[in-house]
C-alpha positions, 0 to 999 in steps of 0.5 A: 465168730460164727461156727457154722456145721462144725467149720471152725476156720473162722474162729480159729482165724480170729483167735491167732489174729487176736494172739498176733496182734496181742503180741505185735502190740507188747501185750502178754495173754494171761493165759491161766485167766483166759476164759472161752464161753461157747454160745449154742443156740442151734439143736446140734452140739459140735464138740469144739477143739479147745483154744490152744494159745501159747501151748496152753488151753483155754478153758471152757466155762459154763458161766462167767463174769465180766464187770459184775454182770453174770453171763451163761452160756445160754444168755439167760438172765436167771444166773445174773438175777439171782446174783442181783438179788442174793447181794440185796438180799444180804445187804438188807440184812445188815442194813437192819440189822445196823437199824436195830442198834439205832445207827443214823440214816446217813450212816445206813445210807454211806453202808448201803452203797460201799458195801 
């Protein structure tokens, strides 16, 4: 939803619409992994009022992953990049290190994509 000067009537809206037909529809907010990430990209900082929803608040986070992609709050690349390379680069220290035990290729290859 679009918060525009600070008018959060919108999103407020959306977010109760949401919480409604959650339970219209027999399902239950597990509100201790509920997640909010606000995205900014205009000069000015409104504080935003926390979601509150089942008397709890949703906490705000500067990053999050969702189905193995990172995302941050400024959409920038660099967090999920990093992580891409972090999971490759300690792969490829097992992968040579499995090599130096003389383990055969297809065997390299099954631990390549379980791991």
């Amino acid at each position: 939803a679009c918060v525009w000067n600070g008018h959060e009537e919108e999103y407020r809206d959306l977010t109760s619409a949401f919480c409604v037909w959650s339970k219209e529809n027999c399902l239950i907010l597990n509100t201790t992994k509920t997640k909010e990430m606000v995205v900014n990209f205009g000069r000015f900082k409104h504080p935003l009022q926390l979601v509150n929803t089942a008397g709890v608040d949703i906490e705000v986070v500067q990053t999050y992953t969702y189905l193995g992609v990172h995302l941050d709050n400024k959409l920038d690349r660099s967090v999920n990049t990093d992580a891409l390379y972090k999971k490759g680069q300690s792969r490829h220290v097992f992968l040579r290190r499995l090599r130096s035990f003389n383990v055969r290729n297809d065997m390299l290859y099954l631990f390549y994509y379980t791991v």
